[in-house]
N, CA, C and O atoms as a CHARMM CRD file, in Angstrom:
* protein
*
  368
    1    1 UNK  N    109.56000  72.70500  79.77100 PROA 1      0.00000
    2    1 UNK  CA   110.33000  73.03800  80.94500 PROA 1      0.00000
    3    1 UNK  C    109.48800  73.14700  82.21500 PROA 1      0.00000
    4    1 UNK  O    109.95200  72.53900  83.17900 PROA 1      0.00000
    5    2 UNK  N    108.12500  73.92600  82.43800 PROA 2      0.00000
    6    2 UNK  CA   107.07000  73.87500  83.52400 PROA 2      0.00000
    7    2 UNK  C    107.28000  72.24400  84.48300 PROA 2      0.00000
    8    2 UNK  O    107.46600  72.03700  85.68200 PROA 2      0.00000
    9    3 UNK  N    107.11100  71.08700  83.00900 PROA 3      0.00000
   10    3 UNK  CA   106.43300  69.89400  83.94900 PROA 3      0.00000
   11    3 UNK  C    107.81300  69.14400  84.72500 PROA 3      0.00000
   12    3 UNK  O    107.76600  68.19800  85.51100 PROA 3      0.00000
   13    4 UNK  N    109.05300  69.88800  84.23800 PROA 4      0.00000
   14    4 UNK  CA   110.49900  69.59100  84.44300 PROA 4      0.00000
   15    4 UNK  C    110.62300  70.12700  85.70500 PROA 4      0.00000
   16    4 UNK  O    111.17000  69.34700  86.48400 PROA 4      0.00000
   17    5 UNK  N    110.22600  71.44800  86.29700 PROA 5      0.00000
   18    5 UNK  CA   110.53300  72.22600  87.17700 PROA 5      0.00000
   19    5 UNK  C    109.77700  71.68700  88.35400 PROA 5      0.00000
   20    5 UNK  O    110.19500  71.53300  89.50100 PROA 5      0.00000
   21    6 UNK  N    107.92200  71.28300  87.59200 PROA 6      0.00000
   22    6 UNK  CA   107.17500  70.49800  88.84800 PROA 6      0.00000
   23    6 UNK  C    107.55700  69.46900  88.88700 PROA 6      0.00000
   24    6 UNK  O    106.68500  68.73000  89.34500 PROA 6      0.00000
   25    7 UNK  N    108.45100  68.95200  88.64400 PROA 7      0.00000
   26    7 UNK  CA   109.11700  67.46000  88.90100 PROA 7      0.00000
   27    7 UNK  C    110.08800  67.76700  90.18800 PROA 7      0.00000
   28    7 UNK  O    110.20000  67.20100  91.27500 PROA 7      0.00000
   29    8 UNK  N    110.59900  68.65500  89.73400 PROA 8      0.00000
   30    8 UNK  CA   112.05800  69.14900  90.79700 PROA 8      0.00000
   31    8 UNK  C    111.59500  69.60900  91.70000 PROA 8      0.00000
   32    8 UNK  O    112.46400  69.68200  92.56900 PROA 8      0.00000
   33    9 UNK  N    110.43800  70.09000  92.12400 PROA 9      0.00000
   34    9 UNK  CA   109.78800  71.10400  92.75600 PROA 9      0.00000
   35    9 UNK  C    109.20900  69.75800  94.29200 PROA 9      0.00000
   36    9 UNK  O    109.70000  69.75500  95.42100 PROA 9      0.00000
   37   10 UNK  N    108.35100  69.02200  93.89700 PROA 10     0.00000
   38   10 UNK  CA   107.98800  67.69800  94.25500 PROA 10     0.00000
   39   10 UNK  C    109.27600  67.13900  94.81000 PROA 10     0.00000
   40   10 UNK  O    109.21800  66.95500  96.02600 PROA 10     0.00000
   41   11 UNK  N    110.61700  66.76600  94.14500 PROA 11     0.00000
   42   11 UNK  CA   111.02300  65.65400  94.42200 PROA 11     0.00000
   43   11 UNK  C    111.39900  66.65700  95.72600 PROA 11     0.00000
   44   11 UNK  O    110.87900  66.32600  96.79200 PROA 11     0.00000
   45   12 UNK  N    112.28900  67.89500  95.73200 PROA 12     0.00000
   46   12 UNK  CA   113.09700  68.97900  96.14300 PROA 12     0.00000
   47   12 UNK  C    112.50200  70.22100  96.19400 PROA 12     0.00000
   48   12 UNK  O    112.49700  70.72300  95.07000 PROA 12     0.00000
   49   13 UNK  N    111.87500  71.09800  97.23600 PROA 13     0.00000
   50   13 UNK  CA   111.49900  72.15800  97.47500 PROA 13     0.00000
   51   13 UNK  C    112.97600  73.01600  97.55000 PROA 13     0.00000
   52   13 UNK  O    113.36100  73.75000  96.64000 PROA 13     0.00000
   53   14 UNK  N    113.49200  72.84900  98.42700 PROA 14     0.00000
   54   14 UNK  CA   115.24400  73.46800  98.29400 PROA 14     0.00000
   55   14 UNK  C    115.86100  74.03000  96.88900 PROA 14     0.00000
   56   14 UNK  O    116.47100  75.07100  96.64600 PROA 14     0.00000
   57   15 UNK  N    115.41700  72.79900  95.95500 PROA 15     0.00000
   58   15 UNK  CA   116.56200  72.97900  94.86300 PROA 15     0.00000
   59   15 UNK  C    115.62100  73.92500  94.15800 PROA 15     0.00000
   60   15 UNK  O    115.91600  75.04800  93.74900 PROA 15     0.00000
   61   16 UNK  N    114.22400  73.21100  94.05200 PROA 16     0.00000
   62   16 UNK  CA   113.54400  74.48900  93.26500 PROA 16     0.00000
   63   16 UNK  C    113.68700  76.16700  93.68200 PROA 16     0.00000
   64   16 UNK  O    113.66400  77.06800  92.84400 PROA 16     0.00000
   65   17 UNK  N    113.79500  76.31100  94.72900 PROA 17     0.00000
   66   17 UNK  CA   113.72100  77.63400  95.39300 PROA 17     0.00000
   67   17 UNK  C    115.08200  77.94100  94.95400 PROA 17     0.00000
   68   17 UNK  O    115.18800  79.16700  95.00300 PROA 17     0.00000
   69   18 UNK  N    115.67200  77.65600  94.73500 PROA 18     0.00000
   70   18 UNK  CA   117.54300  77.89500  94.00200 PROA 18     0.00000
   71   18 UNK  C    117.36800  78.05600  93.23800 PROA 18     0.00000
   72   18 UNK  O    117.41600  79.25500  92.96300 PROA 18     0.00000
   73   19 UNK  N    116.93500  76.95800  91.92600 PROA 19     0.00000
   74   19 UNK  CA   117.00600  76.90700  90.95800 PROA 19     0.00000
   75   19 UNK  C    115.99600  77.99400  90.15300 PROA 19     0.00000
   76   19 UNK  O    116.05600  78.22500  88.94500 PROA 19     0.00000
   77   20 UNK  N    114.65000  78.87200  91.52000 PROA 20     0.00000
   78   20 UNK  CA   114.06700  80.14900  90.73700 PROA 20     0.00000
   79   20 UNK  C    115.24000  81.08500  90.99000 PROA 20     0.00000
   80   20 UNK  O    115.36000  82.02600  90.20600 PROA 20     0.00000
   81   21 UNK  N    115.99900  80.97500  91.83900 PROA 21     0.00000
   82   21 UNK  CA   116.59400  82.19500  92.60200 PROA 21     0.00000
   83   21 UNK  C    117.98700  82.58700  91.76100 PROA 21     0.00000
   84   21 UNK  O    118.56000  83.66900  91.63400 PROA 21     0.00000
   85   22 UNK  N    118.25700  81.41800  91.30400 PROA 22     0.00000
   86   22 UNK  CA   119.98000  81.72500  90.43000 PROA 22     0.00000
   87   22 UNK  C    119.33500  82.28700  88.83800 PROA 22     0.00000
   88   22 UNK  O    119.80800  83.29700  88.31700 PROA 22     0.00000
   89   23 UNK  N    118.15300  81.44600  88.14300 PROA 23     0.00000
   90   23 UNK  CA   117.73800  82.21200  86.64300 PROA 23     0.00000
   91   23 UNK  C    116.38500  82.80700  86.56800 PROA 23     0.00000
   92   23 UNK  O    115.89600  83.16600  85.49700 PROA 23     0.00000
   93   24 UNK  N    115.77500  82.91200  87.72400 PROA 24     0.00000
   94   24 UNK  CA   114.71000  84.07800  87.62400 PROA 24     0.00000
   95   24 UNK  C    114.74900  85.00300  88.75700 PROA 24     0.00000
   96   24 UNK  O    115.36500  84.94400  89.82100 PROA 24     0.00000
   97   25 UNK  N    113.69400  86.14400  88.12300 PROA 25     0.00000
   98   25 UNK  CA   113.55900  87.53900  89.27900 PROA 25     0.00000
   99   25 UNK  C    112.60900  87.21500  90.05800 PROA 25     0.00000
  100   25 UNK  O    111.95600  88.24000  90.24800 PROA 25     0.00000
  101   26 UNK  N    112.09800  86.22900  90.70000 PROA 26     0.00000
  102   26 UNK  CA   110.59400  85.89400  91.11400 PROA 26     0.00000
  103   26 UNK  C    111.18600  85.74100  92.54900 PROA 26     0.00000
  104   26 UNK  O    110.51200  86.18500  93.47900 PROA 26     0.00000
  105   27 UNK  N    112.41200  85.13900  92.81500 PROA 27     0.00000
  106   27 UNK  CA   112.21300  85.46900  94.28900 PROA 27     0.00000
  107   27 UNK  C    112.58000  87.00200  94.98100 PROA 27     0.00000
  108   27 UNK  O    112.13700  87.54700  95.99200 PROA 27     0.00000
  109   28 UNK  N    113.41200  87.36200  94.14600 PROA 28     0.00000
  110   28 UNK  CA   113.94700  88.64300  94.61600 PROA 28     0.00000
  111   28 UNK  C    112.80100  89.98400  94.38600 PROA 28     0.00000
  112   28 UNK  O    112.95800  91.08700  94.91000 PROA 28     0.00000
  113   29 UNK  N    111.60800  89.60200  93.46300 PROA 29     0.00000
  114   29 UNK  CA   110.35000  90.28300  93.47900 PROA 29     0.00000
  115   29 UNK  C    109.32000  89.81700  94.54400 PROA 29     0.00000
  116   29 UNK  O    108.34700  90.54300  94.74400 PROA 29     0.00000
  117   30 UNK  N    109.44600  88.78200  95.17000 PROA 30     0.00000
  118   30 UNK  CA   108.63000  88.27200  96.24700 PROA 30     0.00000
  119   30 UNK  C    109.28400  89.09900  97.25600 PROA 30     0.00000
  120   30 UNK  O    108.64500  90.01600  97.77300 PROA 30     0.00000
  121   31 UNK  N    110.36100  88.89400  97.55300 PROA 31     0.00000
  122   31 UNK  CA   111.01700  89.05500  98.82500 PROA 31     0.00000
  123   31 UNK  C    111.32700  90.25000  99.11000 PROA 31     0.00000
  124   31 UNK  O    110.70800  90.85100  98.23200 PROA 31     0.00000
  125   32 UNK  N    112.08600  91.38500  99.99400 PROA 32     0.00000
  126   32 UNK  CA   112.61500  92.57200  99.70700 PROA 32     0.00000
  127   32 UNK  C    114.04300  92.62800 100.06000 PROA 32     0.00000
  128   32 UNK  O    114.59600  93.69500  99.79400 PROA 32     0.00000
  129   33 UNK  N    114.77800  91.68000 100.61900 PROA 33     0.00000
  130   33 UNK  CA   116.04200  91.31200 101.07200 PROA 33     0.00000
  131   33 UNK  C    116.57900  90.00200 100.37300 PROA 33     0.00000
  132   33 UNK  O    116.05400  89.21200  99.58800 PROA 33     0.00000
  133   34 UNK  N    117.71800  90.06800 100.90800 PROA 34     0.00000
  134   34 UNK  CA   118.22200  88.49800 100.99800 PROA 34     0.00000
  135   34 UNK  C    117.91000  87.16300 102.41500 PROA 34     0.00000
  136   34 UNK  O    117.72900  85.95300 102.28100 PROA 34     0.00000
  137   35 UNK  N    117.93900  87.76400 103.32800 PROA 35     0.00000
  138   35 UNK  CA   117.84400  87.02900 104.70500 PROA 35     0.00000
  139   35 UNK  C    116.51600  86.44600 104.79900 PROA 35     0.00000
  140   35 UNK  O    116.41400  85.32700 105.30300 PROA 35     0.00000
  141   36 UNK  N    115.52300  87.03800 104.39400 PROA 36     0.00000
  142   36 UNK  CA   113.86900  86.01700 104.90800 PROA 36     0.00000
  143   36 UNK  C    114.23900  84.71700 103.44800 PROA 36     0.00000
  144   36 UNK  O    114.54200  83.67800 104.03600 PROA 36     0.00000
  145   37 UNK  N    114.26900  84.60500 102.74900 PROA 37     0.00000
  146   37 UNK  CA   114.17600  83.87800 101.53400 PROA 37     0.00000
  147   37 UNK  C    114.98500  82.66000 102.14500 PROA 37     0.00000
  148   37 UNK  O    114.55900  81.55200 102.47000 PROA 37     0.00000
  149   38 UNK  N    116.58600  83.29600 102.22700 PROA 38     0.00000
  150   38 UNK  CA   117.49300  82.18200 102.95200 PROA 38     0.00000
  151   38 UNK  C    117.10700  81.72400 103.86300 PROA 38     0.00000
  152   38 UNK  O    117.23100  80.50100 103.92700 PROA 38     0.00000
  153   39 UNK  N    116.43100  82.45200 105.05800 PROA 39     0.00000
  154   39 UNK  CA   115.29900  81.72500 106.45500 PROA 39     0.00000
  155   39 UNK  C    114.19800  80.43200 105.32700 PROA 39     0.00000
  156   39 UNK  O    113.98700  79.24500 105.57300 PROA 39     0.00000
  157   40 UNK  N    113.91100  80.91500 104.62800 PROA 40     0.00000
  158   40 UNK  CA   112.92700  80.08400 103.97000 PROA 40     0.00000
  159   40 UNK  C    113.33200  79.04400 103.80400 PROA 40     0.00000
  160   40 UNK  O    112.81700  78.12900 104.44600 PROA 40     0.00000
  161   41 UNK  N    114.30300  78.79000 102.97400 PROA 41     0.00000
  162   41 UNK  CA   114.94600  77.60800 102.31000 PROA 41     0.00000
  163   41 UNK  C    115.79000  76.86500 103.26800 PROA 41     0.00000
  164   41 UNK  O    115.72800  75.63600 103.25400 PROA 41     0.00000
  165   42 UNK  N    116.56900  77.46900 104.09500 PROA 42     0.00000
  166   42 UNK  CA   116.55700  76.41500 105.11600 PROA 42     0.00000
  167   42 UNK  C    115.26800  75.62900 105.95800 PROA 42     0.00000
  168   42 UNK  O    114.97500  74.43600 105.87300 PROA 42     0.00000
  169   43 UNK  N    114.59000  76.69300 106.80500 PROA 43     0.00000
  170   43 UNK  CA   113.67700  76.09700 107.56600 PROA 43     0.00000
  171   43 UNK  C    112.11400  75.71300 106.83900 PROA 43     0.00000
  172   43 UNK  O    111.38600  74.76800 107.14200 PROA 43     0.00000
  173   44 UNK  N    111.92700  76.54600 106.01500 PROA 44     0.00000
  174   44 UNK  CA   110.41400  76.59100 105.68800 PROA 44     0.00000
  175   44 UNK  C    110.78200  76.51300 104.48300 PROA 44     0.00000
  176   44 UNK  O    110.96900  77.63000 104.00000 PROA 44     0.00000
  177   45 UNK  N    111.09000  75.10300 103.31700 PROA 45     0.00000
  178   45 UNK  CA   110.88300  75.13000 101.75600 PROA 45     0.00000
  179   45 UNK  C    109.83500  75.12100 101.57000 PROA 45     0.00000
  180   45 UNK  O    109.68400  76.33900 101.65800 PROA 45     0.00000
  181   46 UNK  N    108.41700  74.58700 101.26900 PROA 46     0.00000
  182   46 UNK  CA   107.43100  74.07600 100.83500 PROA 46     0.00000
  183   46 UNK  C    106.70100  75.59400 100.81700 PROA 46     0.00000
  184   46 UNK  O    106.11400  75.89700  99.77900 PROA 46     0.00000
  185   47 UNK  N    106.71600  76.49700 101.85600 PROA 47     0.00000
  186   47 UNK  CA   106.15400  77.65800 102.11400 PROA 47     0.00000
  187   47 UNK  C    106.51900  78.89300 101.89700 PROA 47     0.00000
  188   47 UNK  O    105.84400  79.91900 101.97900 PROA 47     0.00000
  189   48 UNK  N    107.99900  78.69900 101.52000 PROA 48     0.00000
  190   48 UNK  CA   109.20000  79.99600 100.47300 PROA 48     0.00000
  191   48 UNK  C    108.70100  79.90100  98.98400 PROA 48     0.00000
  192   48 UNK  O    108.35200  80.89300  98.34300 PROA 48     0.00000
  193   49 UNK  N    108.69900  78.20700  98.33700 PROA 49     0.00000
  194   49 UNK  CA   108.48100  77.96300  97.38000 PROA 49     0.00000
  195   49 UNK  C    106.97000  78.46000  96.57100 PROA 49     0.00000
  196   49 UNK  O    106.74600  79.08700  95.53600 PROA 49     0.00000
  197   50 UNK  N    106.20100  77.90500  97.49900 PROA 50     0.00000
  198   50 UNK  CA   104.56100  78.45000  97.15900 PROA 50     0.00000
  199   50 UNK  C    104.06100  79.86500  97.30900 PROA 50     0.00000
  200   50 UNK  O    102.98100  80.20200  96.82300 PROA 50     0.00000
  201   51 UNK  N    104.98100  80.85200  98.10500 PROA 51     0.00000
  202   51 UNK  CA   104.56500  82.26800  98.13900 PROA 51     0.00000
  203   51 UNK  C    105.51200  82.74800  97.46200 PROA 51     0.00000
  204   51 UNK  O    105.36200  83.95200  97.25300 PROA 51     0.00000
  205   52 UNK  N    106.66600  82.19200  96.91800 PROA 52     0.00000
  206   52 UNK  CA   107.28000  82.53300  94.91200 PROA 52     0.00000
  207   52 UNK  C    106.53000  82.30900  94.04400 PROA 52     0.00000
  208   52 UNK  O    106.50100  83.12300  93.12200 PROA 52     0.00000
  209   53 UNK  N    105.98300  81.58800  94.01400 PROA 53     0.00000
  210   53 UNK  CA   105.07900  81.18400  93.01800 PROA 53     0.00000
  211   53 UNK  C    103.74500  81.80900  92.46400 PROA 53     0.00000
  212   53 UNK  O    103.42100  81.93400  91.28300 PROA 53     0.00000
  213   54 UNK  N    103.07200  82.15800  93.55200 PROA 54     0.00000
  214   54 UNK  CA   102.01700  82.63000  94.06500 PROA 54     0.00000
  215   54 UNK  C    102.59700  84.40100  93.80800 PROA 54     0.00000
  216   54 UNK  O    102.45300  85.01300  92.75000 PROA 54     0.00000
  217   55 UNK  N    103.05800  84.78900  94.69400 PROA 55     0.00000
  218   55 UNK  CA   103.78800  85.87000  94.40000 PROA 55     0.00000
  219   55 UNK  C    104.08000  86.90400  93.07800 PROA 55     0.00000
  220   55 UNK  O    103.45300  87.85800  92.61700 PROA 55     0.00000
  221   56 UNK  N    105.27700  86.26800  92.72700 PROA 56     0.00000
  222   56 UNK  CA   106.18700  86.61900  91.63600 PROA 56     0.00000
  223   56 UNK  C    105.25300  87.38800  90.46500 PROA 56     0.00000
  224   56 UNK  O    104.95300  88.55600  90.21500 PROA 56     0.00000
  225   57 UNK  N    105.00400  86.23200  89.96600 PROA 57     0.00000
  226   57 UNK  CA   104.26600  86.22600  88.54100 PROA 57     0.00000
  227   57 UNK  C    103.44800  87.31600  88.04900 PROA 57     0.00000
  228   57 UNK  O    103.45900  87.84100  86.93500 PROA 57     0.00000
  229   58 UNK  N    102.43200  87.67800  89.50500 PROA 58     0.00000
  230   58 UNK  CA   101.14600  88.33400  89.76000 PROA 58     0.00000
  231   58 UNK  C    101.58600  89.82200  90.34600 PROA 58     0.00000
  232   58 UNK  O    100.87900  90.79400  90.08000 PROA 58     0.00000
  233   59 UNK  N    102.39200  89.91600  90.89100 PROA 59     0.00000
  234   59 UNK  CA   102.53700  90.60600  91.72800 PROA 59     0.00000
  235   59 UNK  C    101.91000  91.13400  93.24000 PROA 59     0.00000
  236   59 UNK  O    102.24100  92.11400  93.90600 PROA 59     0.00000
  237   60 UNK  N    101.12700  90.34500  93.44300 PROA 60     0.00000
  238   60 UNK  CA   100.08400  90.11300  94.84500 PROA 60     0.00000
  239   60 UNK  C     99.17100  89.33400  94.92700 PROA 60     0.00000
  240   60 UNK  O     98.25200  89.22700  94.11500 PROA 60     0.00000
  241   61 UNK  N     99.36600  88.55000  96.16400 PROA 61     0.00000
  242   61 UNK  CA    98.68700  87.39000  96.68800 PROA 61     0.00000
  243   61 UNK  C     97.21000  87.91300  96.49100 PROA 61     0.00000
  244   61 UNK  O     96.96200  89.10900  96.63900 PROA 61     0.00000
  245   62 UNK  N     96.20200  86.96800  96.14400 PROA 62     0.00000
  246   62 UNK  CA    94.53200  86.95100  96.43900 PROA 62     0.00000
  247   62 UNK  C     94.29500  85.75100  97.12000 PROA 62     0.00000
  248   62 UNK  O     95.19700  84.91300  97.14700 PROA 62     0.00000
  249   63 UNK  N     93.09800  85.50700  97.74200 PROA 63     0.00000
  250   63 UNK  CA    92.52200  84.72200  98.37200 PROA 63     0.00000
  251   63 UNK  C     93.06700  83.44800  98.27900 PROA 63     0.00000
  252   63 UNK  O     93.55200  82.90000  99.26800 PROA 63     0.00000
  253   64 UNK  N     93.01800  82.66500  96.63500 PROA 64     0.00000
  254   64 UNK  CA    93.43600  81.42400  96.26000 PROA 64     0.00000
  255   64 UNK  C     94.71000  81.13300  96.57600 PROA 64     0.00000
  256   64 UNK  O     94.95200  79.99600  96.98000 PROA 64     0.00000
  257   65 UNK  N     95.96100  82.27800  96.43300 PROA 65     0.00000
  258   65 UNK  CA    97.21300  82.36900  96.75500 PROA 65     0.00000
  259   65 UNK  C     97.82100  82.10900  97.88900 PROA 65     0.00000
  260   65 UNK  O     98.85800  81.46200  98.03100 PROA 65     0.00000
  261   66 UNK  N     96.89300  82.83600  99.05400 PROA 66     0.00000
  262   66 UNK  CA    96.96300  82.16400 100.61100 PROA 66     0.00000
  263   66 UNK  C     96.60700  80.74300 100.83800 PROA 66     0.00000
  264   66 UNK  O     97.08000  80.10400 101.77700 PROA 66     0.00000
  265   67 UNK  N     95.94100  80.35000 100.15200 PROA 67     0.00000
  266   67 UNK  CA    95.20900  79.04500 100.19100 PROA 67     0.00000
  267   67 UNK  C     96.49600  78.02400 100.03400 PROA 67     0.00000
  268   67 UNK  O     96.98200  77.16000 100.76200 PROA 67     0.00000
  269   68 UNK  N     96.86100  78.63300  98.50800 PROA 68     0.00000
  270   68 UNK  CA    97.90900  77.69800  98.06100 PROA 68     0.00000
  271   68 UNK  C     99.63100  78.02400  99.35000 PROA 68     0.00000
  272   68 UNK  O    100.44800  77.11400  99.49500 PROA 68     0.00000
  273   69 UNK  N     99.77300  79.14200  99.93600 PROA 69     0.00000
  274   69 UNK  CA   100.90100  79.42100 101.11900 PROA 69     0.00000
  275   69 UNK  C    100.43500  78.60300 102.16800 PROA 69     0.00000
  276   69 UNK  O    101.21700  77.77300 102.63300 PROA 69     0.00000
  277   70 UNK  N     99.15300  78.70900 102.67100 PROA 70     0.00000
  278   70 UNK  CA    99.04600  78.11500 103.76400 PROA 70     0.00000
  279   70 UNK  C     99.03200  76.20400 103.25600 PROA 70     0.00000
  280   70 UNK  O     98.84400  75.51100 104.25500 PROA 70     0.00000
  281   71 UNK  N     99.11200  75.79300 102.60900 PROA 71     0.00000
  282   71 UNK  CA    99.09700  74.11900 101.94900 PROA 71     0.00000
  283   71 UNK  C    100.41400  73.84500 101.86300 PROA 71     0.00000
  284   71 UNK  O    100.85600  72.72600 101.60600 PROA 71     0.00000
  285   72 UNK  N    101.48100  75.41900 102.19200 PROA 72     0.00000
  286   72 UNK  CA   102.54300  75.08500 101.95000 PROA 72     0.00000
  287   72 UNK  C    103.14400  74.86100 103.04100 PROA 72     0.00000
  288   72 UNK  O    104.02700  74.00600 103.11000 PROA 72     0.00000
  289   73 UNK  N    102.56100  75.98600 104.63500 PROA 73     0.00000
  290   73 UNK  CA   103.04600  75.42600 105.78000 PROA 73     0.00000
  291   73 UNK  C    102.68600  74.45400 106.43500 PROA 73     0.00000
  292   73 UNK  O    103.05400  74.33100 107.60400 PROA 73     0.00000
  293   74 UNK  N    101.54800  73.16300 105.57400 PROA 74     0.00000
  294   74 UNK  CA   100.69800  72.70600 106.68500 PROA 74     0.00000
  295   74 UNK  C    102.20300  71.53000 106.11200 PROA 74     0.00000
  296   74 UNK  O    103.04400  71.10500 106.90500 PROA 74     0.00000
  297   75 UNK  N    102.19500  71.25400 104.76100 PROA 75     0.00000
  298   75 UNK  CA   103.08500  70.69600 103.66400 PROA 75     0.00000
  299   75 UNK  C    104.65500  70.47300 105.13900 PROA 75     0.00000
  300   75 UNK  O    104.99200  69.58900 105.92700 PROA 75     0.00000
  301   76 UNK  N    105.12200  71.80900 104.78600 PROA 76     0.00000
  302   76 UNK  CA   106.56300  71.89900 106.48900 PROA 76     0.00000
  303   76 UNK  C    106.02600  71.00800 106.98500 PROA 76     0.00000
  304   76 UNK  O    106.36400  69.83900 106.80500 PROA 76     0.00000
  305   77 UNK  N    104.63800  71.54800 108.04900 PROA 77     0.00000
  306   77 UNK  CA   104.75100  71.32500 109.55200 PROA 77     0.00000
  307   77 UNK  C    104.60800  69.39200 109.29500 PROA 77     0.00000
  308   77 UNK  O    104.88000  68.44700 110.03500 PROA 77     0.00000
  309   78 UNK  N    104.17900  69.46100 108.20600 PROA 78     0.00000
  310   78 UNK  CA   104.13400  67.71200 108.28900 PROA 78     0.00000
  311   78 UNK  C    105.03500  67.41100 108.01700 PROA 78     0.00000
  312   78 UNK  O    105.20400  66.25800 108.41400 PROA 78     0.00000
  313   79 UNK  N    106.21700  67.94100 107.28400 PROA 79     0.00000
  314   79 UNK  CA   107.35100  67.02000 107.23100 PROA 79     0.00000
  315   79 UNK  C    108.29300  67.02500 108.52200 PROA 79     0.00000
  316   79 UNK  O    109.27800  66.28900 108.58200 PROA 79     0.00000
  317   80 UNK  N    108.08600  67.52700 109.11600 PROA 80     0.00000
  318   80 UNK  CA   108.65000  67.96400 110.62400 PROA 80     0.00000
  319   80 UNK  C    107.77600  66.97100 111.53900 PROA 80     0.00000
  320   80 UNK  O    108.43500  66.37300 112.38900 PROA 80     0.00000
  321   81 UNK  N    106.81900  66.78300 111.51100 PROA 81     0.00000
  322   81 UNK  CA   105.73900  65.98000 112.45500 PROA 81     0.00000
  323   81 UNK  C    106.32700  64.27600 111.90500 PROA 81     0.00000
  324   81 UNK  O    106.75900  63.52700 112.78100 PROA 81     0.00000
  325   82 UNK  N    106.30200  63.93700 110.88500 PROA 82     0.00000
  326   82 UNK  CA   107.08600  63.10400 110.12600 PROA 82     0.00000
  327   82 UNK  C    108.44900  62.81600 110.42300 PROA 82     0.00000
  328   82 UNK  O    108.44500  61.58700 110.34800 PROA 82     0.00000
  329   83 UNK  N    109.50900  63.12200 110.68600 PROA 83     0.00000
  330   83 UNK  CA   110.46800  62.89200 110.75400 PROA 83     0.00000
  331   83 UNK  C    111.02600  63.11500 112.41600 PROA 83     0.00000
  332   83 UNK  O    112.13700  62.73200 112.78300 PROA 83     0.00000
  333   84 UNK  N    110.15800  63.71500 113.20300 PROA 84     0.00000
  334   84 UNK  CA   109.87900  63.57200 114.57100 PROA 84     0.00000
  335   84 UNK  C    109.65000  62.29200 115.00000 PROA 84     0.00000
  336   84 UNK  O    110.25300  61.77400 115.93900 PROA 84     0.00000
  337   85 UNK  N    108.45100  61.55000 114.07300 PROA 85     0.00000
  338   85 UNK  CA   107.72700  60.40100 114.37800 PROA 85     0.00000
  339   85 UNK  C    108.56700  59.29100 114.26700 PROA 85     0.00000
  340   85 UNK  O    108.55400  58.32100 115.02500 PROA 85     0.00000
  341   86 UNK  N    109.40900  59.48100 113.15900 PROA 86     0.00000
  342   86 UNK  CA   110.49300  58.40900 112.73300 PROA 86     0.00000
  343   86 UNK  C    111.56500  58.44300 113.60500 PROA 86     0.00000
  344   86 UNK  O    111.82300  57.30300 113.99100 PROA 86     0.00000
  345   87 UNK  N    112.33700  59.33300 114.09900 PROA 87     0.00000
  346   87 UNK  CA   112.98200  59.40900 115.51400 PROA 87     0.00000
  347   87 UNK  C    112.73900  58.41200 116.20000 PROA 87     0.00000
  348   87 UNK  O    113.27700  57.30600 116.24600 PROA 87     0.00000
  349   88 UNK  N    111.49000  59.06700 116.99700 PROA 88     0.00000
  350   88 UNK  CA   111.13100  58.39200 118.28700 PROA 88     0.00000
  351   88 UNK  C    110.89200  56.71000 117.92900 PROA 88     0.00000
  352   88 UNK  O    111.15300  55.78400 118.69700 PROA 88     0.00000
  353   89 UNK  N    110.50000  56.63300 116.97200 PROA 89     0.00000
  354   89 UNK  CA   110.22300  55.02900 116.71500 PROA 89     0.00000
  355   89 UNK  C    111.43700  54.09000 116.41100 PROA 89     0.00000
  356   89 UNK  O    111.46100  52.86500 116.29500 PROA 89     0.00000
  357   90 UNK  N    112.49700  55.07100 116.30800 PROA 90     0.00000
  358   90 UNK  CA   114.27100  54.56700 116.19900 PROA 90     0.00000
  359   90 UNK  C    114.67900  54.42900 117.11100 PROA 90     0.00000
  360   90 UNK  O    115.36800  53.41000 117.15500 PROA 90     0.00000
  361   91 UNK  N    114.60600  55.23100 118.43000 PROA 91     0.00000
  362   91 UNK  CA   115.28300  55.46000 119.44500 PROA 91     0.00000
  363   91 UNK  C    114.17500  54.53800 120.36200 PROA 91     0.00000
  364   91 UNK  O    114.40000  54.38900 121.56300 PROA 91     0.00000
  365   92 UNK  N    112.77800  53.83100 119.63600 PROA 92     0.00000
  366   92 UNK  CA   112.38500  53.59300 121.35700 PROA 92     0.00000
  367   92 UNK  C    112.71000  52.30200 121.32900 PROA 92     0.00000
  368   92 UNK  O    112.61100  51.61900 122.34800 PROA 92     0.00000
């Protein structure tokens, strides 16, 4: 099931972050609400997903853990820089 989930995880950051959130406690042990998580998964998957992960399991981030969060916003900001790029090259 692991190499099933990093499949889904890869294709779909969204669905994975659901799919911890409907049959495991890992986001609702990351998080302390409902509202930042849902901020996550709309705007920021790649970086909700990796500080569940990171998170959950352990119960607190170490050094390597930030490493792996921050790979997760650089992960966003490029798909955003990406699909910016594809825009402008449509419209010019």
């Amino acid at each position: 099931m692991p190499c099933l989930f990093a499949l889904i995880a890869v294709l779909s950051p969204r669905l994975a972050i659901l799919l911890l959130w409907l049959f495991t406690p890992w986001v609702d042990g990351a998080f302390a609400g409902f509202f930042l998580p849902l901020l996550g998964l709309i705007f920021m998957p790649w970086t909700t997903l990796m500080y569940v992960l990171v998170d959950a399991p352990v119960g607190g981030i170490h050094v390597a853990g930030w490493i792996l969060v921050g790979l997760g916003v650089v992960l966003d900001l490029s798909s955003y820089a990406q699909s910016r790029a594809y825009r402008s090259q449509e419209f010019a």
